[in-house]
Structure formats: structure tokens, C-alpha cells
C-alpha positions as CSV (number, residue, x, y, z in Angstrom):
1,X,-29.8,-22.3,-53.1
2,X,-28.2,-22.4,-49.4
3,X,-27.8,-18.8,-47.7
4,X,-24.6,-19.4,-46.0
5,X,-24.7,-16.6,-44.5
6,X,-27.9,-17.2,-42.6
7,X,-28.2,-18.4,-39.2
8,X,-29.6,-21.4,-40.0
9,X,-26.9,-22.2,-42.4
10,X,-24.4,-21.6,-39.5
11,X,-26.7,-23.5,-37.0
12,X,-25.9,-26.3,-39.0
13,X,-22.3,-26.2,-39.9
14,X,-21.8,-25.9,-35.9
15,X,-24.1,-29.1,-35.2
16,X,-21.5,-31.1,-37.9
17,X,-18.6,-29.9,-36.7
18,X,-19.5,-30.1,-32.9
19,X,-18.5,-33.1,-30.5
20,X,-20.6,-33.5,-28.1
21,X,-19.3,-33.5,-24.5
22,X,-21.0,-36.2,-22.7
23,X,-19.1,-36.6,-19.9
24,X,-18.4,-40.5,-20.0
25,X,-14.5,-40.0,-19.6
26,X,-13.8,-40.0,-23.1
27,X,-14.7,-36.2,-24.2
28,X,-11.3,-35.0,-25.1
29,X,-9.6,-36.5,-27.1
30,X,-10.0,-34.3,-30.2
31,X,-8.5,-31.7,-27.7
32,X,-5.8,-33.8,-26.9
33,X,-5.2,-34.6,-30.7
34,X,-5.1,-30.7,-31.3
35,X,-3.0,-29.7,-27.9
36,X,0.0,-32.0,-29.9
37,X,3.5,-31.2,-28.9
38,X,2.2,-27.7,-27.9
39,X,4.4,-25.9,-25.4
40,X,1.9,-23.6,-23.8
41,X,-2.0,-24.6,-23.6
42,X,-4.4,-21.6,-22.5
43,X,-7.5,-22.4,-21.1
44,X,-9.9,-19.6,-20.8
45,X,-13.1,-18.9,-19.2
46,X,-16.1,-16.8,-20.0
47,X,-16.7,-15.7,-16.8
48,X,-14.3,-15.6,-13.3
49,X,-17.0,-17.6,-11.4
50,X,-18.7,-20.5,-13.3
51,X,-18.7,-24.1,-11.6
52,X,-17.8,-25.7,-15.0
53,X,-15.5,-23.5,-16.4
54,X,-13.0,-24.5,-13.3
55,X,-13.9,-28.3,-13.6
56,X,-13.3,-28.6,-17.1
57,X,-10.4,-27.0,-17.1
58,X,-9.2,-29.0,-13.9
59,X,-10.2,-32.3,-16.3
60,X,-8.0,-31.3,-19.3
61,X,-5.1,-30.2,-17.0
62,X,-5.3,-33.7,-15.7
63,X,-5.4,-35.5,-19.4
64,X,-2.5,-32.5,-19.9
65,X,-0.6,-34.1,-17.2
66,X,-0.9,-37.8,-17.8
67,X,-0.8,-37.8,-21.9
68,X,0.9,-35.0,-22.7
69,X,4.4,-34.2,-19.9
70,X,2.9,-30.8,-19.0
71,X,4.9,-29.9,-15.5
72,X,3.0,-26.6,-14.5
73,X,-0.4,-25.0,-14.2
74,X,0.2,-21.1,-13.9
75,X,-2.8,-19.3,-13.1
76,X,-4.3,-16.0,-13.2
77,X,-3.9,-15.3,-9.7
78,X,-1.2,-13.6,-7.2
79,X,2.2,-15.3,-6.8
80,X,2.1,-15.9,-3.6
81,X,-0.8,-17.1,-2.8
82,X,-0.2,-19.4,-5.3
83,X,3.5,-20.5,-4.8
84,X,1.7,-20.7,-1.7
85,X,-0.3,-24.0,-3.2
86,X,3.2,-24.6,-5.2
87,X,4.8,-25.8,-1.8
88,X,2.1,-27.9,-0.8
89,X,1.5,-30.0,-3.7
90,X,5.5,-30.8,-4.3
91,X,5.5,-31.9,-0.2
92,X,7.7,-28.6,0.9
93,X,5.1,-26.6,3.2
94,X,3.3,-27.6,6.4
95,X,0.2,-27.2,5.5
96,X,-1.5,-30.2,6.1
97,X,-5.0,-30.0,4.0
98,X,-5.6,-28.5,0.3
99,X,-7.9,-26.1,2.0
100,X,-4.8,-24.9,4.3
101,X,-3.0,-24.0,1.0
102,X,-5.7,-21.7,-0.3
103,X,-6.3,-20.2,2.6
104,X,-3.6,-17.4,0.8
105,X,-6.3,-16.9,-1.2
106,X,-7.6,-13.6,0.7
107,X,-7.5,-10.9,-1.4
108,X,-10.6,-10.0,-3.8
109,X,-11.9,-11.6,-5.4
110,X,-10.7,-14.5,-3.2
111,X,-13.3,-17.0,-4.5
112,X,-11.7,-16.8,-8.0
113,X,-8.7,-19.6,-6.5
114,X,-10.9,-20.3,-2.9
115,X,-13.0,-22.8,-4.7
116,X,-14.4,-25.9,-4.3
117,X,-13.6,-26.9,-8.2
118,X,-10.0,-25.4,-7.4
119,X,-9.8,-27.2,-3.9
120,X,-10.4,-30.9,-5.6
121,X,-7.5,-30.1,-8.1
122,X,-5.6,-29.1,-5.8
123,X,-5.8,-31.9,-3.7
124,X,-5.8,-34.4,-6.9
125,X,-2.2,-32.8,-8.0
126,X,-0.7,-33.5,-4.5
127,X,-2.0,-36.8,-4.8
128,X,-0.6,-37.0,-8.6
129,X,2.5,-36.0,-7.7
130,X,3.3,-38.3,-4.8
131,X,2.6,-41.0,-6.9
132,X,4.9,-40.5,-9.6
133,X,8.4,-41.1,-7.1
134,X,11.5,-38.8,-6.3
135,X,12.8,-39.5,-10.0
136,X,10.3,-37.9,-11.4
137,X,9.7,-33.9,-11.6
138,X,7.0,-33.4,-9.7
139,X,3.9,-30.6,-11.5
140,X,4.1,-27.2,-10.3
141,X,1.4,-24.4,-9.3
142,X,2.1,-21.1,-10.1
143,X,0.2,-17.4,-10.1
144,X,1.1,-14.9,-12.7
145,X,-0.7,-11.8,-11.7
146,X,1.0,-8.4,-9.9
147,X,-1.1,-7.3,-7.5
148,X,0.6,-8.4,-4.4
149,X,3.0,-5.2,-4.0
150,X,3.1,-5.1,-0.3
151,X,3.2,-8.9,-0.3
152,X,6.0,-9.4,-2.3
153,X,7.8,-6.9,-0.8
154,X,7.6,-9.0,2.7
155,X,8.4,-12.4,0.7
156,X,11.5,-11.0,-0.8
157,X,12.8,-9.9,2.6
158,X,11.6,-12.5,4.9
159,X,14.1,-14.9,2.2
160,X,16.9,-12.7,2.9
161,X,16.4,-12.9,6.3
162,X,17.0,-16.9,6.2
163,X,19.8,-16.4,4.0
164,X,21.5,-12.9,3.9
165,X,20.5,-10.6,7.0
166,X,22.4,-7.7,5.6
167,X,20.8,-8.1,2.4
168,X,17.7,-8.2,3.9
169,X,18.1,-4.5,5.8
170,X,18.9,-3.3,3.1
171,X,15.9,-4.7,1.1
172,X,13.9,-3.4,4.3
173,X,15.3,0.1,4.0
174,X,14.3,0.1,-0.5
175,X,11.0,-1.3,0.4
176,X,10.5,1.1,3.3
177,X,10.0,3.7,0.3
178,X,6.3,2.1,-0.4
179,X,5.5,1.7,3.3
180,X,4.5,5.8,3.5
181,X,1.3,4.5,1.6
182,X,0.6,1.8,4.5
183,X,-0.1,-1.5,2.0
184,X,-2.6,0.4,-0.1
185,X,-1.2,-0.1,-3.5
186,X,-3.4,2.3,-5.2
187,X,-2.6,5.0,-3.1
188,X,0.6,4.8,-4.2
189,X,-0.1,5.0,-7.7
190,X,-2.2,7.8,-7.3
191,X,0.6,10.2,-5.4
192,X,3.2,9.5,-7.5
193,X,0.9,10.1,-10.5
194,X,-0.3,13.0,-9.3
195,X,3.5,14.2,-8.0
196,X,2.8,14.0,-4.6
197,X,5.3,11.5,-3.8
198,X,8.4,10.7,-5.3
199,X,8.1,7.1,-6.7
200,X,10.0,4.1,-5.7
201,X,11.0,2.9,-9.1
202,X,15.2,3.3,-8.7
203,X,14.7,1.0,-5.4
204,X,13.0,-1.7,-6.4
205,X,15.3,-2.2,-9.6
206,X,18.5,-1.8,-7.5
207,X,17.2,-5.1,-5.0
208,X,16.1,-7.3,-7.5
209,X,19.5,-6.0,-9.4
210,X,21.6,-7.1,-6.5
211,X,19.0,-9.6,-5.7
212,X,20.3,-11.5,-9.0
213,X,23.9,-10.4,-8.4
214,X,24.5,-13.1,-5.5
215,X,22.2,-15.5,-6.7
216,X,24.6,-18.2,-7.3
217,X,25.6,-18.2,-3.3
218,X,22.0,-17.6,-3.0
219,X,20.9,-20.7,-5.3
220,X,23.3,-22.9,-2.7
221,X,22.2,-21.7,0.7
222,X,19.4,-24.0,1.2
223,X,19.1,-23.5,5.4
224,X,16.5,-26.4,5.6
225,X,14.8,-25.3,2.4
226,X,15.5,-26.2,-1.2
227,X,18.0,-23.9,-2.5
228,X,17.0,-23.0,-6.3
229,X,13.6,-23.2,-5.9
230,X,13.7,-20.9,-2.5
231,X,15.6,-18.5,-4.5
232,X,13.7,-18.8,-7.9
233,X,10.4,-17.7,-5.9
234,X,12.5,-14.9,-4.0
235,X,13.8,-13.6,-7.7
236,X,10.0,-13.8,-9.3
237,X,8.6,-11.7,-6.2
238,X,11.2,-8.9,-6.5
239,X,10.2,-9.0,-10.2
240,X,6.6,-8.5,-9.3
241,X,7.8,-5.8,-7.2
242,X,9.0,-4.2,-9.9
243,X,6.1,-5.0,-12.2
244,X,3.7,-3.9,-9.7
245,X,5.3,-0.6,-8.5
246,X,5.6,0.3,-12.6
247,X,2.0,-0.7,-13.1
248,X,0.4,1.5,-10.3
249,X,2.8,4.1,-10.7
250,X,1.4,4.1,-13.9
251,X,-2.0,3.0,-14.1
252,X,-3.9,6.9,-14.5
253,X,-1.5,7.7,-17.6
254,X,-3.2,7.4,-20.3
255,X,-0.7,7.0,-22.7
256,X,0.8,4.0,-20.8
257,X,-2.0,0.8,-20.9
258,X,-2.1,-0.5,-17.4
259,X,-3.8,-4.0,-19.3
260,X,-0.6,-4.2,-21.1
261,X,1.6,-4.1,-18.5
262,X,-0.3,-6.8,-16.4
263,X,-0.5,-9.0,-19.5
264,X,3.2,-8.3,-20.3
265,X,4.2,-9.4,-17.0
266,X,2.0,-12.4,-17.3
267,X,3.7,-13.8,-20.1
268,X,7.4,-12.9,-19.0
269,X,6.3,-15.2,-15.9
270,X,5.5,-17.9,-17.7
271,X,8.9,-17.8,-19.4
272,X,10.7,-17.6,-16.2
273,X,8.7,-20.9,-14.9
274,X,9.7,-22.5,-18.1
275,X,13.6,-21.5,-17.9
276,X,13.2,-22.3,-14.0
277,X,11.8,-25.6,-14.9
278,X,13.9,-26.5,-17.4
279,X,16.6,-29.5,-17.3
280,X,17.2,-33.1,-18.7
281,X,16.5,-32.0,-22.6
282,X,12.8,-31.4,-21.9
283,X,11.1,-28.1,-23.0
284,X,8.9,-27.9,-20.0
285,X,5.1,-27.4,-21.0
286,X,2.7,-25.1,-19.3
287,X,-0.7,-24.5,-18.7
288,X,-2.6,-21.3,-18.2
289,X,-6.3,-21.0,-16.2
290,X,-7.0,-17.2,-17.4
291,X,-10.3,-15.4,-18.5
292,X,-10.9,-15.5,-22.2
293,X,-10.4,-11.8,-22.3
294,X,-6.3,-12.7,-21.6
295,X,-5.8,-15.8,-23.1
296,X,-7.5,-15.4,-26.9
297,X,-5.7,-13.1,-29.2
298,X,-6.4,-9.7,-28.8
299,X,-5.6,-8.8,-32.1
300,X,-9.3,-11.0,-33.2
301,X,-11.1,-7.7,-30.2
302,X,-12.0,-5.0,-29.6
303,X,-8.8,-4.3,-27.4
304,X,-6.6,-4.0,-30.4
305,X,-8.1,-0.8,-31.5
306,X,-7.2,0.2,-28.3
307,X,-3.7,-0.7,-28.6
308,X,-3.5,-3.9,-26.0
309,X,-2.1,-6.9,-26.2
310,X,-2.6,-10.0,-24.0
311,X,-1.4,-13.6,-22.7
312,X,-2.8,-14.8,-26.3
313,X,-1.4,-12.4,-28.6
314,X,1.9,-12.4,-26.8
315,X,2.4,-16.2,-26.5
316,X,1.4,-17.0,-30.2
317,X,4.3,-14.2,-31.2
318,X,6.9,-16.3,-29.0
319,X,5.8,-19.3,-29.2
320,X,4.5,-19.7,-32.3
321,X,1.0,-21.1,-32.7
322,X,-0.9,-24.2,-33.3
323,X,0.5,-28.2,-31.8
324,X,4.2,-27.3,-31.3
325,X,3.7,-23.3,-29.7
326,X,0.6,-21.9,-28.2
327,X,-3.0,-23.8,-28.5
328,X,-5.5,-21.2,-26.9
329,X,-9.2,-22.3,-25.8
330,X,-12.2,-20.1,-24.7
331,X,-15.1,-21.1,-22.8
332,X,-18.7,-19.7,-23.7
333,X,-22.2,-20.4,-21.9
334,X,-25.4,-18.9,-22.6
335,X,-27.2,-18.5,-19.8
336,X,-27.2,-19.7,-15.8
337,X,-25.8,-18.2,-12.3
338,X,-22.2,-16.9,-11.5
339,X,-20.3,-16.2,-8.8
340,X,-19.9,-12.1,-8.4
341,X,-19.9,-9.0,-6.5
342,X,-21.5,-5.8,-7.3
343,X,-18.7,-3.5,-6.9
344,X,-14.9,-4.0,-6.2
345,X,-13.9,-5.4,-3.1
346,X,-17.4,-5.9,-2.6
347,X,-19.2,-9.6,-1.1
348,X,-19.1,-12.2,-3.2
349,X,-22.9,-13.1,-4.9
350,X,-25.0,-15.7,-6.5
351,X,-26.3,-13.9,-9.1
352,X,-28.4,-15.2,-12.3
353,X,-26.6,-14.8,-15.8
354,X,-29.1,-13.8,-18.3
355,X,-29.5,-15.1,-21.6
356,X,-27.2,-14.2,-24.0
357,X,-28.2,-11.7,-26.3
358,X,-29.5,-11.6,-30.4
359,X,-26.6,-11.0,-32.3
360,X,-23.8,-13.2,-29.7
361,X,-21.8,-15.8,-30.7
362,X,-23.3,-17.3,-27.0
363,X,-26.4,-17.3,-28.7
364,X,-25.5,-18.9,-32.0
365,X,-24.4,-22.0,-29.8
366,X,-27.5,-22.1,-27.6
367,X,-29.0,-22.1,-31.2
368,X,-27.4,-25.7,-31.8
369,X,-29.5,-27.7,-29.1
370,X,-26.3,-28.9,-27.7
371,X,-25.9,-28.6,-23.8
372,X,-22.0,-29.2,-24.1
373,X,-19.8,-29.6,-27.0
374,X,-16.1,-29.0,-27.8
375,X,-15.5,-27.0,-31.6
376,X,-12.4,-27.3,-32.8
377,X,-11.4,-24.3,-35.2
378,X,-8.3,-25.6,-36.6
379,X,-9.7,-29.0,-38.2
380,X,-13.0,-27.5,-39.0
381,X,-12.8,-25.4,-42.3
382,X,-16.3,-24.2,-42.4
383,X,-17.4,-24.1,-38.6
384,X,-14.0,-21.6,-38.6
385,X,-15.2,-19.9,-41.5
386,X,-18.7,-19.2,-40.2
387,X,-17.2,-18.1,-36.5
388,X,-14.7,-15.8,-38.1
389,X,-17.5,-13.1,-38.8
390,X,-17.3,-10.6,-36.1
391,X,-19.9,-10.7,-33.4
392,X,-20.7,-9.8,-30.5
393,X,-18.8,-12.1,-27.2
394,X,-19.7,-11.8,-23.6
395,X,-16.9,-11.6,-21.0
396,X,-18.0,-11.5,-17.2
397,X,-14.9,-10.8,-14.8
398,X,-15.0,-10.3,-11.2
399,X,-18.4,-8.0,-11.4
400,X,-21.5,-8.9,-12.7
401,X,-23.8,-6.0,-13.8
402,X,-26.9,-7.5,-15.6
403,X,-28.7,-4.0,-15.3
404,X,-25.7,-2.5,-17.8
405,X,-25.5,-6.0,-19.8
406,X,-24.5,-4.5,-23.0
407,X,-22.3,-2.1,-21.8
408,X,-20.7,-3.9,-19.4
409,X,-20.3,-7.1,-20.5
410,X,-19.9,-7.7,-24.3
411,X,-17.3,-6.9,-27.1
412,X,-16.7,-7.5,-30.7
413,X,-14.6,-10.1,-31.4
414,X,-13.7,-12.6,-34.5
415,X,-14.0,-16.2,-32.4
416,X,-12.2,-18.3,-34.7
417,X,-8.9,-15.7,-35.0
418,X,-9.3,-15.9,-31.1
419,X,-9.2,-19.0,-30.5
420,X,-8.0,-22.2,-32.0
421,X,-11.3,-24.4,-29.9
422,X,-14.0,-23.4,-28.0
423,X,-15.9,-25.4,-25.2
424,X,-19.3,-24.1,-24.8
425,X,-21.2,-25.4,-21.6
426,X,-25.4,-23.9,-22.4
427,X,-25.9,-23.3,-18.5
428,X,-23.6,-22.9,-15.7
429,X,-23.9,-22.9,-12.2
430,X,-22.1,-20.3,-10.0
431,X,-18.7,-21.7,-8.4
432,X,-18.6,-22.5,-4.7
433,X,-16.5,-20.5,-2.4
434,X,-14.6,-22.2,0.3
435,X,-16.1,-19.6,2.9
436,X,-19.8,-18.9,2.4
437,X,-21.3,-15.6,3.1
438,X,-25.1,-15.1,3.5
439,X,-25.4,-12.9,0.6
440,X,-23.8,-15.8,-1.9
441,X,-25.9,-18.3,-0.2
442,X,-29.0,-16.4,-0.5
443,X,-28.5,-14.9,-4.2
444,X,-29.1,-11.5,-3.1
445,X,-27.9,-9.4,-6.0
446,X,-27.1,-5.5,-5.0
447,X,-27.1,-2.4,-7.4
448,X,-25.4,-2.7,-10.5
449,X,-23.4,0.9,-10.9
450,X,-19.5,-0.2,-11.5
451,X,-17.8,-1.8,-14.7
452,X,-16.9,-5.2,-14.8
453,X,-13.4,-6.3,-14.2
454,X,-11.4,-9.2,-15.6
């Protein structure tokens, strides 16, 4: 009699299921077959500095693109450093290069966007949309994260400037509330935590309030740029304003999750870039590049016994899930090099990636023989059966800590509630950043004393 529940058993049922990814230009079309008339596609990573993870991605988007209508990648990254990259592939900026649009990119980690995988796509989706003609929509780049308080502050008034100049004092004069803290944003959160500073919150609401209020002259004034969209990025920074100030105001009360928030505003993004993008009697579909940890459903981890939601959990509920809502798929590897720093804000690093350890669904799939293969969990019964045991799942963010592996790196999680597919790539190579630095180039790994971050 089979033991089902043995390794071996489960060894096999993944080598059946499995399609092998062999790179010959025809590896996705299962996925595509899955993605059907979904409106939002998530496309995860195990890690926020593998080579592959970002080119296989970049290669689905594409497919996304062509086969499917898809109209805009939003990323996990800062809005506008990315809107930033929005402008240059859609011909409105005068940046001249790719690598002049990601130069936004600064803040840590900047390597995460700064990328050579990210810097091809980039240039492939300026190409991609010039081709397609005026009559056609051209595919928009968008970031969904909050951290760029101080930045979005500026954006918001340097707009009003062009279009409203007594608007934009008075914007000046609401924002000026933050500027006691210089542009440290944690700062911030920590003195009005603490009471040491009265908090900003009734300012930031009133300007994107009256922000909104003349939005329809706003949406009209175009002064040599185009009008909606100038205005639609000028509405989504003063929303991050808002998001941001909430979330650092915030972020040492412990009844309050600072992941929720940051999640929360991720997917109310992504609903203002499809009601932005809306228009002809097309339901505009999106894209997400996000770390597995956002993108597969939270309720299937850990986090949900700590209360938090994410992108994955929060897009299935308004969505709805499978080929006409939300199709979420997570990367894996098992063992190779990364891209990483030691501590925040610290250099970035080449470091090694260990192999995964017993007991990890990484290891189950290195257990398959198979370099690269693409599982999906919706058409396959049994490989979804066997996946839906709880196990252990490695996530490496910004930080990798291999001296604190355990601790720092892995979770609980049921794959196959997680996920509806996984792509697992057996090694990966560390992504390249646009800017070297000796210690990435050299591999030099530093002490490992901080948690990870994603």
C-alpha cells in the first residue's frame, strides 16, 4: 500500500503534476490558460533580490500584455519613483534612457527597482508601447508602497505650483507641519507616538480634501502637461501623504498593525489605477510584482494569527478569486545567492542563500530533480492536496541573515491556500544592481544581527 503521506509519495505527485520550464519560449501557457479573464494577476517572489524572480516575472508580464489586454504593472515600490518610470514609458518625461527613469530609485533598498532585470523591462515596455499607435492605451508603471512621506509632500505642491499657486501655499503651510522632523519619517512617528509632537493628521486630510474639491478645474488645466493624468498622480501622492503620516504615526502602537496599513493602502492603489484607467467598456487589468509574503493570502500564514491581512487576502475579497478576479503566484528556490544587506539602510551584498531546510516546502521541490517548473494548484487535485499540509516557507526581504536562518527567514504556511501556482526556480543568482558597490561585487557578507524585512 502507498503512504501518501510520505515524502516520496509527494515527490511524485509533484513530478506528475509539474511542467517543466525549459525556456524555449513556450513555458507559459498553462499560466496563461489559468490567468483567464483575471482582473488582477500577483506575481510574487521569494526573496527581494533574485535574478530570476524579476525575469520571469518581466516574461509573464510581457505574455500578460500581448495575450491577455493587461494595461498596468503596479509594483511594490514608492510612487514616485515609479510614476517616475510611468512618464517615461507612455513618452511624457525627458528622460532620455531607461536607466534615467530609475535613477528615482534611491531610497533603500534601491536595488529592489535599480536593476538590470528591471531596466530591460523597462526599456521593452517603452518600446511596446510605441509600437502599438496613439489609438491605443498605452501600459502603465505604477508603485504602490507609502514610504515616500516627504516626497510626496513636495510632488503634491510642486503640481499646484504649475496649476494653483494659492493652493499650493497653502499646501506648503499643511505640509510645513512634518518639516519640524527635517525628512526623517520615522522621527515623526516616534514624537507623536511618544506625545512629543502634536501629529499632522487634520492637515494632510484637509489638502487632499480640498485637493479633490477642485479637481474638475484641476483635471482641465493641463499647462503643457496632460491634464487627468497630471492630476490623478497629484491626488494618489496626497493620498500616500495621508497613508504615510497614519502609518508612522502609528507604527509603535501595538494595537494598530503597521503591515496592515501598508498592505491596505496597497490594494486601495491598485483600485485607484483601475478607476483612473478605466474608459471604453474595458475593466482595465493589473499586474502586481510583490514579495510572496504580500501577494499570497495571509489567511494560508502565520500572519493571520497575528491578525494581518495582505495584497492577497484583500484582492481575493474584492475581487473574487480564480480566472475572472485575483490569480496569485509565488516563487520558491532552494538554494543560490541574493542580493542583500545586513542591516537597514545598510550596502547592498552578494550573499549565498543556503539550502533550504528539512521540513520546507523549498526542499520538497529541490526533492523533485527539476531545476524549473511551473505547479499549477488549481488544475492539479492531488499536487494541491499534498501542498495544502502546513509547512515550513522561506521568505527573504530586504535583509538576509543566514546566521539566524530559522528565525529570520521562515514561516508556516499552507502553499496551496496561498497560492493558486507556484514557479520554483532550484538556484538563483543574486540580481544586478544598476550601481555596483565593492562590497556586492565582492560577496563580502557582514554580521547578521537585524530581522529581515519584506
Amino acid at each position: 500500500m502507498v503512504n501518501i503521506e510520505s515524502e516520496a509519495y509527494k515527490i511524485h505527485v509533484l513530478q506528475e503534476a509539474a511542467r517543466p520550464l525549459l525556456e524555449t519560449g513556450d513555458d507559459y501557457g498553462d499560466l496563461l490558460a489559468l490567468v483567464g479573464n483575471a482582473t488582477v494577476v500577483l506575481l510574487g517572489e521569494a526573496t527581494h533580490g533574485s535574478h530570476e524572480f524579476y525575469r520571469e516575472r518581466a516574461q509573464i508580464t510581457k505574455l500578460l500584455i500581448r495575450n491577455k489586454g493587461f494595461k498596468a504593472v503596479a509594483i511594490e515600490g514608492d510612487w514616485p519613483d515609479a510614476y517616475q518610470v510611468n512618464r517615461f514609458v507612455r513618452g511624457q518625461s525627458n528622460d532620455h534612457e531607461a536607466i534615467d527613469a530609475l535613477r528615482g530609485f534611491t531610497r533603500f533598498p534601491s536595488w529592489m527597482w535599480a536593476n538590470a532585470d528591471v531596466l530591460d523591462f523597462v526599456g521593452w515596455l517603452k518600446a511596446h508601447n510605441e509600437s502599438q499607435g496613439p489609438e491605443s492605451a498605452s501600459v502603465g508603471f505604477f508603485g504602490l508602497d507609502l514610504y515616500s512621506l516627504y516626497r510626496s509632500a513636495q510632488e503634491v505642491i510642486e503640481y499646484l505650483e504649475r496649476t494653483d499657486v494659492a493652493a499650493a501655499e497653502k499646501a506648503r503651510v499643511r505640509y510645513g507641519c512634518l518639516d519640524r522632523f527635517g525628512s526623517d519619517s520615522q522621527q515623526y512617528g516616534y514624537a507623536t507616538a511618544l506625545g512629543l509632537a502634536p501629529s499632522c493628521e487634520e492637515a494632510v486630510i484637509a489638502q487632499l480634501v480640498d485637493l479633490q474639491k477642485h479637481q474638475e478645474r484641476y483635471r482641465t488645466h493641463a499647462n503643457g502637461e496632460l491634464g487627468a493624468d497630471a492630476y490623478f498622480n497629484a491626488e494618489q501622492n496626497s493620498r500616500l501623504v495621508q497613508s504615510a503620516e497614519h502609518y508612522y504615526r502609528t507604527m509603535l502602537r501595538a494595537e494598530i498593525s503597521s503591515w496592515n496599513l501598508r498592505d491596505e493602502h496597497m490594494v486601495e492603489t491598485i483600485e485607484h489605477i483601475r478607476q483612473h484607467l478605466a474608459g471604453g467598456g474595458h475593466e482595465p487589468k493589473i499586474v502586481v510584482w510583490a514579495h510572496n509574503s504580500h501577494i499570497g493570502d495571509a489567511r494560508a500564514t502565520d500572519m493571520s494569527r497575528r491578525g494581518e491581512f495582505n495584497i492577497g487576502e484583500l484582492t481575493r475579497k474584492k475581487y473574487g478569486s480564480g480566472a475572472h478576479g485575483t490569480v496569485s503566484i509565488g516563487f520558491t528556490t532552494y538554494h543560490g545567492t541574493v542580493t542583500a544587506a545586513s542591516k537597514w539602510d545598510g550596502e547592498a551584498e552578494h550573499k549565498t542563500v543556503r539550502p533550504a531546510l528539512n521540513g520546507s516546502y523549498e526542499e520538497l521541490f529541490h526533492g523533485t530533480g527539476l531545476s524549473r517548473f511551473f505547479l499549477d494548484l488549481r488544475r492539479s487535485w492531488e499536487a494541491a492536496r499534498v501542498l495544502r499540509e502546513p509547512m515550513l516557507e522561506r521568505a527573504i526581504g530586504v535583509l538576509y541573515l543566514p546566521q539566524t536562518e530559522r528565525r529570520s527567514h521562515y514561516f508556516h504556511a499552507s502553499l496551496a491556500k496561498q497560492f493558486d501556482a507556484v514557479i520554483h526556480i532550484d538556484r538563483t543568482r543574486a540580481v544586478e544592481p544598476i550601481e555596483h558597490i565593492s562590497r556586492w561585487v565582492t560577496g563580502t557578507e557582514a554580521p547578521e544581527t537585524y530581522p529581515s524585512g519584506v
